[in-house]
Each structure stands twice: as structure tokens, then as C-alpha cells.
N, C-alpha and C positions, 0 to 999 in steps of 0.2 A: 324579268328574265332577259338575259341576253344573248343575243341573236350572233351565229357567226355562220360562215360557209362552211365548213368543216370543223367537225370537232374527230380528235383523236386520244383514245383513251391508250396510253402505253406507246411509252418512247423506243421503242422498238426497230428494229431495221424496215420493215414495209412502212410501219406505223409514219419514223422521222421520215422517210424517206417523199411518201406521201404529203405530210403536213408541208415539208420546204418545197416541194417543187409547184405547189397548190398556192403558198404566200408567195412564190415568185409571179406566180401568174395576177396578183395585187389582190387575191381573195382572203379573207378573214381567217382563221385560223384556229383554233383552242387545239392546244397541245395537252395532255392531264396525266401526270406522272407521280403516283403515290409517292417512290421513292425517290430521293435526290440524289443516291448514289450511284441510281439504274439508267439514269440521260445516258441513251446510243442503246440500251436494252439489255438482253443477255450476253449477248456473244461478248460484246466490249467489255463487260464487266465484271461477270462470274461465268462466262462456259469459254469459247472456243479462244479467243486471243490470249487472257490470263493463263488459260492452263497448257497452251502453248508456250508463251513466255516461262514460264516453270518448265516446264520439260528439255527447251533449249537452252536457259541458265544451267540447268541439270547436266543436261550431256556436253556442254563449254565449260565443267569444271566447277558450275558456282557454289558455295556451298548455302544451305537454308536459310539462312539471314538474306546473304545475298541476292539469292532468286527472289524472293517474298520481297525486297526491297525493290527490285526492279519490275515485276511484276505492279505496284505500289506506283511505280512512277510513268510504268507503259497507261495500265487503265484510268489513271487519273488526267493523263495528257489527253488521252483520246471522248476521255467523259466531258470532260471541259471543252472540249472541241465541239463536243454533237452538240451540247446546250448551246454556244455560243451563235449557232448554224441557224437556231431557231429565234432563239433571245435576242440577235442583231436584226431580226427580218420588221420590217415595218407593220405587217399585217398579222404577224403571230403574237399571240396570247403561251405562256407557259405556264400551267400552274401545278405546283405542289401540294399535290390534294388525293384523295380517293375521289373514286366515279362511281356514282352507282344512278340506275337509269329509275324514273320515277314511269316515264311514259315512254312508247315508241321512240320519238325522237327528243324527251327533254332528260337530259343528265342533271343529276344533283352535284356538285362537289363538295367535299367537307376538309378544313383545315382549320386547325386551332382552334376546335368550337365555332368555327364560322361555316356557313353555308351561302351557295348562292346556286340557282338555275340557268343552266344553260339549255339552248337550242342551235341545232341547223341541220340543213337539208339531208346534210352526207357525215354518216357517222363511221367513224374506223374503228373496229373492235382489234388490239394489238397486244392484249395482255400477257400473253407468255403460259408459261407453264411452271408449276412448282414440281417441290420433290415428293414421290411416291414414298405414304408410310405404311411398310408391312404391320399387320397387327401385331407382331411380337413383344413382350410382354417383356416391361420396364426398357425398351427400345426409347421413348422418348420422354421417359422420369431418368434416367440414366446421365450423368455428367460424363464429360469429356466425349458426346455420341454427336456427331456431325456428319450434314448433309455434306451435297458440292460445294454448297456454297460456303457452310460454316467453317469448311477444313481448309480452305483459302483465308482465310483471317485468325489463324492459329497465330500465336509467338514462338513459341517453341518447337522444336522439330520432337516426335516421338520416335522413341527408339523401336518402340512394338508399335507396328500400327498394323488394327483388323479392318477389312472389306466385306461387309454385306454385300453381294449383288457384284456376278462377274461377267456385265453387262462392258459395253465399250468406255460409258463413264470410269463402271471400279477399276480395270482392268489399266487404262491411261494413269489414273492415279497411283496405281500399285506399280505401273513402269517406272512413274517420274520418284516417288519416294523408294523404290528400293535401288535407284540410280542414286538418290543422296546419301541413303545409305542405311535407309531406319529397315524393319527387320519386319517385312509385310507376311501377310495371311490372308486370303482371298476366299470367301466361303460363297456355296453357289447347291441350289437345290440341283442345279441339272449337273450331269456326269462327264462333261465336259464344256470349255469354254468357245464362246464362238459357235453356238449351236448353229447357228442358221447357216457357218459355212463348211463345204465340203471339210471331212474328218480330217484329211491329211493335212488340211489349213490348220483345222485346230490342234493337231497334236504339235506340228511344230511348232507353232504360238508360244501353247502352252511349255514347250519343250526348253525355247527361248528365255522367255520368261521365270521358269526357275532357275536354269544356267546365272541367271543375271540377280534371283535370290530371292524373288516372288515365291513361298510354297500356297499350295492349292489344297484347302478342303471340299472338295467337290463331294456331291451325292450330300451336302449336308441341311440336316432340318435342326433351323435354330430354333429353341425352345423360350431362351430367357438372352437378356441382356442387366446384368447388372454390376453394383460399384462392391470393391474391396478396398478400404483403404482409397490410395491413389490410383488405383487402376480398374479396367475395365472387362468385366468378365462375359465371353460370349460362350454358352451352352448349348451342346448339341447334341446328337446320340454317343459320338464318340468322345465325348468327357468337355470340361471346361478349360478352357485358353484365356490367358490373361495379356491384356494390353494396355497402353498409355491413351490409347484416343483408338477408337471407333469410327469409320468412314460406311453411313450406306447410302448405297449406290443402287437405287431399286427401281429405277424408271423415271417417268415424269409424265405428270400429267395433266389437264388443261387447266389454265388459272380462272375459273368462272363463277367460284363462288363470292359470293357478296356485291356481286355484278347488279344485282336488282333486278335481274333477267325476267323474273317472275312477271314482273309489270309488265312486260313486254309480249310483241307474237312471236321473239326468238324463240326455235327450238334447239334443242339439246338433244343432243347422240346419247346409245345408252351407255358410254363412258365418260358422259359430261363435256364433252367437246360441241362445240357450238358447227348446228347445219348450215352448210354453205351449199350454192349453186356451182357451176362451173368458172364464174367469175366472182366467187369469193363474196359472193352477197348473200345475206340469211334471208329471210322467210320474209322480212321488214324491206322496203325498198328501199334502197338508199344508205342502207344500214349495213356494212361489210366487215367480213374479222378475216383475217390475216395471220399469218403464221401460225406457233404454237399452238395457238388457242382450236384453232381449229382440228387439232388432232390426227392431221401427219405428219411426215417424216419432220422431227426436229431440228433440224440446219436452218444455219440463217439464210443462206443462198437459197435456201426456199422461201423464206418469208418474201429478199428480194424477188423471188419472180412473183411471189402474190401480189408484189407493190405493182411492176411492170402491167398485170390482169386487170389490175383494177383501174390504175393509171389509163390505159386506154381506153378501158370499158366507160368511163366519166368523161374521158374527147370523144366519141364517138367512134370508136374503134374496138371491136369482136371478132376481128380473127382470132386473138388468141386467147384461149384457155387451158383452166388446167388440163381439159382433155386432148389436149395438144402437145404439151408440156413436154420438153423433152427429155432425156433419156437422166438421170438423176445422179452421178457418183459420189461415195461416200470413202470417208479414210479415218479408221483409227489409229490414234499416233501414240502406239505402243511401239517397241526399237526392235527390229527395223519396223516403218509404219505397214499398214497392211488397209490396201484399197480398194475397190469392189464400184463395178457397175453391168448392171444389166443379170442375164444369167448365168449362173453355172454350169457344172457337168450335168449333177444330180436331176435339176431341175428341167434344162433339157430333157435329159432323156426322159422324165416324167410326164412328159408331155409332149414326147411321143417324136419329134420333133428330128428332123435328118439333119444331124450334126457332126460334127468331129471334132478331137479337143486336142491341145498341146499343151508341153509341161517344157519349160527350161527354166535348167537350176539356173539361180543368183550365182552361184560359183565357178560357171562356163563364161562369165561375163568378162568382160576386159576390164573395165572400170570398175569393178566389185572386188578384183586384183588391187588395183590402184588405189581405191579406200581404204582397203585390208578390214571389210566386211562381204565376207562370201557367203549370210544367211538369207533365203528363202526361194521362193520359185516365182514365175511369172507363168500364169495359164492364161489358157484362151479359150472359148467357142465358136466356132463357127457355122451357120447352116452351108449345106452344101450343092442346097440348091440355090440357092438365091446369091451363095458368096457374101455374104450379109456376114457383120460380126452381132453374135447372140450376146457375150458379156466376155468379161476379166475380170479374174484376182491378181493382183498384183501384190505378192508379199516380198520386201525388200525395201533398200534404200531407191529416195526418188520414188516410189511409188505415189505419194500424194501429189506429183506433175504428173507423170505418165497416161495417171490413170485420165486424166483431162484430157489426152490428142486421141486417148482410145475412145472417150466418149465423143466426144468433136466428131471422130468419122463414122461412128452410130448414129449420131443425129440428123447428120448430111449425109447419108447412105452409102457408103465411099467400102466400095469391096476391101475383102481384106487382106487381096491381092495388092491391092497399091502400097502398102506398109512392105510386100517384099523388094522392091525397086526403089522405094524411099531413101533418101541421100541423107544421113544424119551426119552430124558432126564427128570428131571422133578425139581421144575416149571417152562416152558419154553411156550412160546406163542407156538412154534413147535409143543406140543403135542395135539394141539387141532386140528391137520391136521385127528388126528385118528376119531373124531367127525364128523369133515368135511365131511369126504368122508365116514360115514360110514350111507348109507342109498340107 
């Protein structure tokens, strides 16, 4: 068996992050990466940077070849980059293998019909999350039917393409392909999209979104998925639709099967997400998962601050945890993007909460002149006794910055009087933060 300081299962943003700054410190190392295409994890290589690269070849004009081609050359620079980070370090091990754990702290790995044992003191569980499959019938006997990940390694562009799931994944996807120009349909059990945000968000969205040639089957129960021919048929109450390729987009959820978890004192949540303490340690001492796996919010900038929780927690340092964690913002990058931290109206006032709110359109703005994009609004909350800001949506261009200096002064408690006096540059969507909050 061999012996290291750290072993990490999944190459992953907390995972790598952890592993290189552990071998800098001259300790041992096992890095264990099923896939060779996944060095640097999800974000890098099938979620947030690729399908960003798509969306901005998209709106610069590019056409499918194009984007797919650069997209192809952004993730492979950056994949070759994270391996090289670990693969140069003196003290690190990389292997190309599955993990599956035999005992609290000994991992099996297996490659090529080969096996060998590992051990060490401090185990990182970083494995990610896969795609949620609805039970829907012939969904995955069905050709041409692709997860997130599948529909990113397509050749051809479809001219019909359908969306299971008008979650913030389908919804990006159905932005960036009915920007190239293929002829989307977006199917969703709930009655509008963007449930969780106030209505007026989601009907403009949605409003946006067809304008740009996205249609929406909403309210709908898919029944069957199957092939005709070359094409792919989705069935539902209100008759069948045919298309070239099939995207669903139905959630994601933690990657823990074949873990060998059984051998283990790790416990599991009843969604399969592996229990963690407040510093991202399971049940096992020494034994910590990270990220996805652990079963919230999906962003990598969370996993990085699991790495920062744990990082500490192993120097001897417990100030911080997740329950400290602060304030989280998220952006889906449908056009214009649409950004969210903290609370809304709704939810304020649910909870009972002495608030007050503001709305100012995108279209009062200076710089949204300047663009010559005058679509969406910028809201706010505020409590009114504290002067404390509660949350923002930020639906518009620039919103995936914005919504960052509005969290910034959530975090650092920073009334939401000082954003009225605030000196921005000018013309800049930024300056209209003074509007915002000035009421």
C-alpha cells in the first residue's frame, strides 16, 4: 500500500486547488482523476467557461463551427494548464484511474485492469455532480438525446433543437443556440420559467427570450421520447414535436455512486449528497468532500471557498466556515444576463421583514442608450431599519459585475445609503447604482 499526505479524489476547483498548494508545502500528494478530459474539473471543461465561450462566440457573430472550434481550443489550453500545475510539482502523484474507497482511509484505484492501494491521513472527496435522469420513457434508449455535457461535443449544428428542463442550464443553452440560429423549444412541467424569481423577472425573461426565437412549452408532462427516422420525437399532452437533437437539462446531482462509500463511516443525505460538518468534513476525521458532491449550491466559487474552509481548517485555523460564509451571488447568462443575490421582494415581505423596494428600468439608463440595449430592470431591497441591503436582481447588460459590488457591500455591512453619494465613472451601467438605491 502506499502511503501519501493527501490523497484527492477528483480534479476539481477545491479538489486541485487543495492538492497544489498541499505539494507546495513539500507534502505527498495523490491526485485521482477517472477522466483525462476532466483535469481543472467541471467548470473548465463542460459547465461554466465552455458554455460561456459559446455564448460569446455566439453574440461576436461566430457561426457553430466556429464557436465549437474555439470553445475546443479555450478548454483544452486551460485543461493542459491544471494537469501541468500538478504533474510539474515534485511531491504530487496524478493518476488516471477510478477511486473507490475499500476502508475509512484506504482507496483502491483501478486502471487498465490494474489495481493498487492507497493510504493517507487527509482524504478530499471532490467528485462533482452528474446529470439528473427523469424516468421518462425511451429518454435514454433514444439517439441524438444529450445531456450538457453530450450537446457540447455535437458536429453538426441542429436546426430543431428541444429542451427538457427550463432550469438556468436549458434556458443558457436555448439562449446560445437560438442566437446561432437553430429553431429551439423549451419544455418545462412548471407554468413559467425562473420560478424561484419574482413574476415580473420571469415574464420579461421569458418575454425576451421568445423575441430572440426561443418558444416555450410550458405546463408540459412529457410522456415518451423517441426516434423517427432521423429525428427525435418529444410527446406530451398536447401532441408530439419533432427534432434533430434533444438537450435535457433536469438538474444535477451528487456524483457518489461507485464511491465504495458503503465501506466507509461516511454518511449520505437522503438525496445522496455526502454529510459534511461546517468545515466540509464527513463523519470520518480527516476525510472531507468539497463541492458538488456535497449537495449545494453548484458554482465553482463555492467549491473555491470549500478549498479556502478546509485549507485553514488543516493550518489550524477555524474562524471560518460555512456558517460564516458569506453572502452567495449567482447569474444566468441568458441575453441580457440576469443576476441575483440575497433576497427579493416576495420573500421579504414573507418574512415579515420592514423593507422597502425599488425598480429602475434598464431603459432610464445612460449607458443602455449607448449599447443600444434598453432591456430589463434593476431592483433592490432594503430593510429600513437597519439601512442594510436585503438583496438584488439585476436583469440587464453588466449585470454578472454589478451584482459583485452589491454583494461586496452585503458582506461588509455597508448601508445602502453610501451607493447614493458613490462617485462612479461615467457612462457606465455602474452609475445607475446611485438611482437604485437612492430612495
Amino acid at each position: 500500500m502506499k502511503t501519501y499526505d493527501m490523497i484527492v479524489i477528483g480534479f476539481g476547483k477545491a479538489g486541485k486547488t487543495l492538492a497544489a498548494k498541499t505539494a507546495a508545502q513539500g507534502k505527498s500528494v495523490a491526485m485521482i482523476e477517472a477522466d483525462a478530459t476532466m483535469y481543472g474539473g467541471t467548470c473548465i471543461n463542460i459547465g461554466c467557461i465552455p458554455t460561456k465561450v459559446l455564448i460569446h462566440a455566439a453574440e461576436t457573430g461566430h457561426d457553430f463551427q466556429s464557436a465549437m472550434a474555439e470553445r475546443e481550443a479555450v478548454t483544452s489550453r486551460l485543461r493542459a494548464k491544471n494537469f501541468a500545475m500538478l504533474d510539474n510539482a515534485a511531491t504530487a502523484d496524478v493518476y488516471n484511474a477510478k477511486a473507490r474507497f475499500l476502508a475509512d482511509k484506504v482507496v483502491e484505484i483501478s486502471s487498465d485492469n490494474q489495481t493498487e492501494k492507497l493510504t493517507a491521513e487527509v482524504i478530499i472527496i471532490n467528485t462533482g455532480a452528474v446529470s439528473n435522469v427523469l424516468p421518462i420513457p425511451g429518454l435514454t434508449e433514444s439517439k441524438q438525446v444529450y445531456d450538457s455535457t453530450g450537446i457540447q461535443t455535437l458536429k453538426e449544428q441542429p436546426k430543431r433543437l428541444g429542451i427538457i428542463g427550463g432550469g438556468n442550464i436549458g434556458l443558457e443553452f436555448a439562449s446560445l443556440y437560438a442566437k446561432l440560429g437553430s429553431e429551439v423549444t423549451v419544455f418545462d412541467p412548471l407554468t413559467r420559467i425562473f420560478s424561484r424569481e419574482e413574476e415580473e423577472i420571469s415574464a420579461l425573461a421569458q418575454k425576451y427570450m421568445e423575441e430572440a426565437g426561443v418558444r416555450f412549452e410550458l405546463g408540459s408532462n412529457i410522456s415518451q421520447v423517441s426516434n423517427e427516422g432521423q429525428s427525435v420525437l418529444i410527446t406530451t399532452q398536447n401532441g408530439t414535436y419533432s427534432f434533430d437533437a434533444v438537450l435535457y437539462a433536469t438538474g444535477r446531482r451528487p456524483n457518489t455512486a461507485d464511491l465504495g462509500l458503503e465501506n466507509t463511516a461516511i454518511e449520505l443525505t437522503e438525496r445522496g449528497a455526502i454529510k459534511v460538518d461546517e468545515f466540509c468534513q464527513t463523519a470520518v476525521s480527516n476525510v472531507f468532500a468539497v463541492g458538488d458532491v456535497t449537495g449545494g449550491l453548484q458554482f465553482t466559487y463555492v467549491s473555491l471557498d470549500d478549498f479556502r474552509i478546509v485549507w485553514n481548517y488543516l493550518n489550524g485555523d477555524k474562524s471560518y466556515s460555512n456558517k460564516n460564509r458569506h453572502h452567495i451571488p449567482n447569474t444566468t447568462f441568458i441575453n441580457p444576463p440576469l443576476a441575483r443575490v440575497g433576497l427579493d421582494e416576495a420573500q421579504a415581505k414573507a418574512q415579515g421583514l420592514p423593507y422597502k423596494a425599488n425598480v429602475l428600468p434598464v431603459a432610464g439608463m445612460p449607458r443602455a442608450h449607448v449599447n443600444a440595449d434598453l432591456r430589463g430592470i434593476f431592483k433592490v431591497v432594503v430593510d429600513t431599519n437597519t439601512k442594510l441591503i436585503l438583496g438584488a436582481t439585476l436583469f440587464g447588460a453588466e449585470s454578472q459585475e454589478l451584482i459583485n459590488l452589491i454583494t461586496m457591500a452585503m458582506d461588509n455591512q455597508v448601508p445602502y445609503t453610501y451607493f447614493q453619494k458613490q462617485i462612479f465613472t461615467h457612462p457606465t451601467m455602474a452609475e445607475n447604482l446611485n438611482d437604485l438605491f437612492n430612495f
